[in-house]
N, C-alpha and C positions, 0 to 999 in steps of 0.2 A: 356923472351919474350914469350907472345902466341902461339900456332902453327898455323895455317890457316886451315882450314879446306880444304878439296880437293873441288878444283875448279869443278861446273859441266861442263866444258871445256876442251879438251886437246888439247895440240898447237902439230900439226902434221908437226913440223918441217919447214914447207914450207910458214909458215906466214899466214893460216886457220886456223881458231879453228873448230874444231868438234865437231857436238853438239850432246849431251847423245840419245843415240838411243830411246830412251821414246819420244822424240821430231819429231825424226825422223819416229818414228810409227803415228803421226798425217798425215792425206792425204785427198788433199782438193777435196772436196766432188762437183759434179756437181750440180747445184740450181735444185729446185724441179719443176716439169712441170705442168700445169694444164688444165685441159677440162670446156670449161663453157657448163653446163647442163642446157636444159630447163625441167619443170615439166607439165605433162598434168592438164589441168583443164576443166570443162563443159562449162565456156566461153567465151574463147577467139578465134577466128573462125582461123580456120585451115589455110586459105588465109592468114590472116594478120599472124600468125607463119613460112609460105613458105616466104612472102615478107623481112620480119626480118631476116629470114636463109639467103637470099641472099644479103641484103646489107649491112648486121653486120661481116659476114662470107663469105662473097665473094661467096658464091656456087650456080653452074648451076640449074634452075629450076628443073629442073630433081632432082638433087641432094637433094635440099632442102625438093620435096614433099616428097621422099622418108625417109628423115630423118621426117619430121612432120607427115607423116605415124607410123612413127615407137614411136615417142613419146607419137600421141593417143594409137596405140596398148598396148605399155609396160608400160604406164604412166610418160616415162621420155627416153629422148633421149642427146647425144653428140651433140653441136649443134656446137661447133668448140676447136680448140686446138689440137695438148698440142703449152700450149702459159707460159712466164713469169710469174711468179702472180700475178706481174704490169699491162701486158697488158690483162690477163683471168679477171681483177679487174674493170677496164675500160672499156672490151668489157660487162660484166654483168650490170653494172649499165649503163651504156647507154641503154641497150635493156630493161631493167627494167623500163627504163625514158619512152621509148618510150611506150612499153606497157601501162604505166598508164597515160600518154598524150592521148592513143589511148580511153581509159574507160576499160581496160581490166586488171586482175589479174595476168595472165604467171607468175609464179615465174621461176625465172632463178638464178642458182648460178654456182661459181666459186668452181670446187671441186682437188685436188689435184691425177697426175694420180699414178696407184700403179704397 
């Protein structure tokens, strides 16, 4: 009769098998976070970019001019997040809709945070 080869399994007496430590070295990883970024452009007016901060992204006037401050200066600002990459996917293409309903270019994307 054949031998069996060794189980990758040991029964530790108590009616659990134990699984090969290689298995055990697997360790579930947190989902990855995302910031949706807007880019500057020369035409999309700076108002409509503060109104967009605030009703895509919940944030106080204050908050949003300062962030759309900072998008013209550096040419691209955090415009909210870390969010799912479900919901960073959904918040960009909505403000994406909205910009080019409006006649304006903004690119905005969903970028992964590091």
């Amino acid at each position: 009769m054949p031998q069996n080869k060794k189980s990758q399994k040991s029964d530790s007496g108590m009616g659990v098998d134990l699984l090969d430590k290689e298995k055990s070295k697997n360790k579930i990883q947190k989902p990855s976070k995302y910031q949706v970024i807007y880019y500057n452009d020369d035409f999309t007016p700076m108002d409509l970019v503060t109104i967009s901060l605030c009703h895509f992204f919940h944030h106080s006037v204050e908050k949003a001019t300062k962030i759309t401050l900072d998008i013209h200066e550096k040419e691209k600002g955090i415009a909210g997040g870390p969010y799912s990459k479900e919901i960073a996917d959904t918040k960009t293409l909505k403000v994406v809709q909205f910009f080019r309903r409006a006649g304006f270019p903004l690119l905005a994307k969903a970028e992964k945070v590091e």
